[in-house]
N, C-alpha and C positions, 0 to 999 in steps of 0.2 A: 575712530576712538583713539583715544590719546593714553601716553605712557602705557605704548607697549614695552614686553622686557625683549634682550637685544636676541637678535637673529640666528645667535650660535643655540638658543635652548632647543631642548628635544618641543615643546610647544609655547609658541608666543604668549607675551599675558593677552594679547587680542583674543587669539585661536583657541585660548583658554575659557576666558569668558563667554564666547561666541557660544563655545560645546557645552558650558555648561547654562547658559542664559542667568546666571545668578540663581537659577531654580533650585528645585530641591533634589533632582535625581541626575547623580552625574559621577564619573569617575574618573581618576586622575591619571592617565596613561603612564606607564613605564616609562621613566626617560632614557635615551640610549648611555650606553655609560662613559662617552664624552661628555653629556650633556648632565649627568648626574648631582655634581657640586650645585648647580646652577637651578636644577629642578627643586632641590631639596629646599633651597631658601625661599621658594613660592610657597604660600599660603596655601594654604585647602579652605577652599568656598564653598558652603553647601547652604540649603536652606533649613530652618525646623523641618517633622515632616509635615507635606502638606494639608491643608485642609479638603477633606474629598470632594466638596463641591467645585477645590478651583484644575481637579485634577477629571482630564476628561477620561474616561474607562477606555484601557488598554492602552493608556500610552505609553507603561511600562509596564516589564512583569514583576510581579513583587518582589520576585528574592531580588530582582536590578535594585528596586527602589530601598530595603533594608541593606542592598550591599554601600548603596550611595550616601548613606546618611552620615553626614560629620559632626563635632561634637561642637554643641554652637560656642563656645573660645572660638573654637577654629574659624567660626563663620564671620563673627565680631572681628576677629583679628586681618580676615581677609579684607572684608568692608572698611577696615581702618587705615589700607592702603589707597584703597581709590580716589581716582581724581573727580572733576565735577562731569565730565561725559561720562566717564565708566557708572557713577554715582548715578546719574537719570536713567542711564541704561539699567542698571541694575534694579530702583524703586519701579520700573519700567513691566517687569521682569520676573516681581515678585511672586512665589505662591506662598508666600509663608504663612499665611491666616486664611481665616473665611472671608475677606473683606474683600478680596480680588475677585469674588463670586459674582458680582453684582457691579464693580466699579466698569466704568465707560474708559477712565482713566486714572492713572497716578496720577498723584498732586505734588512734586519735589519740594515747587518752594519758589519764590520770586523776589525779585530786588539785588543789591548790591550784594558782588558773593565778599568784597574785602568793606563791609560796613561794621560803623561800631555800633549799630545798635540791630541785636534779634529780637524779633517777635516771634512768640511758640502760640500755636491755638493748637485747639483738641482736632480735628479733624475737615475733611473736608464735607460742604452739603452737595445738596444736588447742582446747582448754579456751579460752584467750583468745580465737580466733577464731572461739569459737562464744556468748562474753560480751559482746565488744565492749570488754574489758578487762584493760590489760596484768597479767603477774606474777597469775595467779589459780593453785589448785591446788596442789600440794605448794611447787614452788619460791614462789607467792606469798604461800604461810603463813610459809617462812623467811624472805622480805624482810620481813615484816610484824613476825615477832619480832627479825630486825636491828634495825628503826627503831625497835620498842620499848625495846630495851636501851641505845639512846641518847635515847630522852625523846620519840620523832618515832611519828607516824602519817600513812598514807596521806592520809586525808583531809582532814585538815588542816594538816601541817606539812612537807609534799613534792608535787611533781609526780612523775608515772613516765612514762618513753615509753621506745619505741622506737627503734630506727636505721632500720626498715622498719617499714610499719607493716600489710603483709599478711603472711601465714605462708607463711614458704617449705614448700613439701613436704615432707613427713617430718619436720619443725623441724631439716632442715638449716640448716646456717650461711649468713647471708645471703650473695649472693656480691656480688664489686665494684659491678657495671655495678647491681646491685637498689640497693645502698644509696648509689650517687651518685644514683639518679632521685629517690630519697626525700629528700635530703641538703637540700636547698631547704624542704620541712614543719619537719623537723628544728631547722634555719638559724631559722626564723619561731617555732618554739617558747619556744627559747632568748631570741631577739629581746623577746618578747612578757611572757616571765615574770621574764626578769632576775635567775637566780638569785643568791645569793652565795657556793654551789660547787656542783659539778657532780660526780657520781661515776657513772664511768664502769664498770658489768658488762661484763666480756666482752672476751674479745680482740676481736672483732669493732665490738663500740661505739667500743675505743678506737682503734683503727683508723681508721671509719668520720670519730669525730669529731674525731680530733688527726691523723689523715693517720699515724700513726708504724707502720711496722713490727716486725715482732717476736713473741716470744711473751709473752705476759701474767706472764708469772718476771721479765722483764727489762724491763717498764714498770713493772710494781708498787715504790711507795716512791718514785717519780721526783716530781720536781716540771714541773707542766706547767700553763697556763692556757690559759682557750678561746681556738680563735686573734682576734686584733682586740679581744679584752675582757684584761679585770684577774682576770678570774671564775678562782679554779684549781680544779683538776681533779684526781681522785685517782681511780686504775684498781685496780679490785681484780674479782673471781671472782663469776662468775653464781652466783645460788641453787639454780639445778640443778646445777652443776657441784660445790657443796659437798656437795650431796645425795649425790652420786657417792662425792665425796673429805672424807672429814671432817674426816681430819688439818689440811687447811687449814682449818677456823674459825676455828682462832687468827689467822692471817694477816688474814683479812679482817674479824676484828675489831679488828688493829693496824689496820688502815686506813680502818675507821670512825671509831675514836679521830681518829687523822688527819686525816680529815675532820671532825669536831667541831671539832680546835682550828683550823684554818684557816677554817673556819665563825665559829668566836666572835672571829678574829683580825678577819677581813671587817667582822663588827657592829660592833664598839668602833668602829673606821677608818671608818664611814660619817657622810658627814654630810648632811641628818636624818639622824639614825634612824626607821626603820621604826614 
């Protein structure tokens, strides 16, 4: 695992990570008081507390696990250091929902990590959660011929993730409290790849990641950017959901266009360029 901190601390950020798995019950050792200045500018990573389903009985005693609990700033703040190994180790890693209860695997995210263009979907289904990869399967063949019809491919000219990134049960819809615990990965994705638009699948993504309520009729065509960046954002209809509904293709092909020219708008307006 990569960017660890340097060899003089009382504990490495490796050794750090390791003891605490990114989980939710962990404490932050004394550092020696050489090492103190040095300690103190580390983060404290903790998780929500967890879900009892993903916590097996006894593997801590309680007063450990109310002494371990940090205040989630602190856990968002940690997360918004990491690189992209600590990053998969960490979604890896996760208790912080119910969703780990039942997941085979995390689902981090696929495709280019410096691409200008994200894709966010709500979650992953059973097929993903049994790949290790979002958008696989009938609706991943239609994302695949979306990006095709505008000149893009998975693996090299997009990122894809998630809002959650274990599968909720039944590919229910992620619910709040799942996709605030994930919302910090999410946060660091963005962070890390920097796209120059962001299109958000799903009522649920856009929800998740522009905070707006509503149904997806009456965000669609809106103009929105991530919040705190310049990056905009454009909400249109999951691939399973077209699957479903076909008449809307059209629609979400108006809004792939959409997102092209705001994409080509972003590039000219950059300086470098890419």
């Amino acid at each position: 695992m990569s960017g660890d901190a340097g060899a003089g601390s009382a504990l490495s950020r490796a050794e750090l990570l390791r003891e605490m798995r990114l989980g939710p019950l962990w404490r932050l050792r004394a550092p020696a008081p050489a090492a103190a200045a040095t300690a103190a500018a580390q983060p404290a990573l903790a998780e929500p507390e967890p879900d009892a389903r993903c916590q097996a009985s006894g593997d801590r005693p309680a007063a450990t696990a109310a002494a371990a609990r940090a205040p989630l700033a602190e856990r968002a703040a940690a997360i918004a250091t990491l690189d992209w190994p600590q990053l998969r180790q960490g979604v890896a890693a996760c208790r912080a929902c119910g969703l780990c209860a039942e997941r085979r695997q995390a689902v981090l995210g696929v495709g280019e990590i410096n691409a200008d263009w994200l894709f966010i979907g709500e979650g992953p289904g059973a097929e993903e959660d049994a790949r290790g990869e979002p958008f696989v399967g009938p609706a991943g063949k239609l994302l695949d011929a979306m990006l095709a019809a505008i000149d893009l491919r998975r693996d090299k000219d997009v990122y894809i993730a998630n809002t959650v990134k274990c599968r909720p049960p039944g590919n229910r819809t992620p619910e709040l409290a799942e996709m605030s615990a994930c919302a910090p990965f999410l946060q660091r994705q963005i962070a890390l790849i920097q796209p120059r638009v962001i299109v958000l699948l799903g009522r649920a993504a856009a929800n998740s990641v522009l905070g707006e309520a509503g149904s997806l009729a009456s965000l669609r065509g809106k103009s929105f950017v991530y919040p705190g960046s310049a990056i905009p954002v454009v909400v249109s209809y999951h691939p399973a959901y077209l699957l479903r509904t076909l008449h809307d293709k059209a629609k979400a092909w108006e809004d792939l266009c959409r997102a092209r020219a705001l994409w080509r708008a972003a590039s000219a307006a950059a300086t470098p360029p890419r």
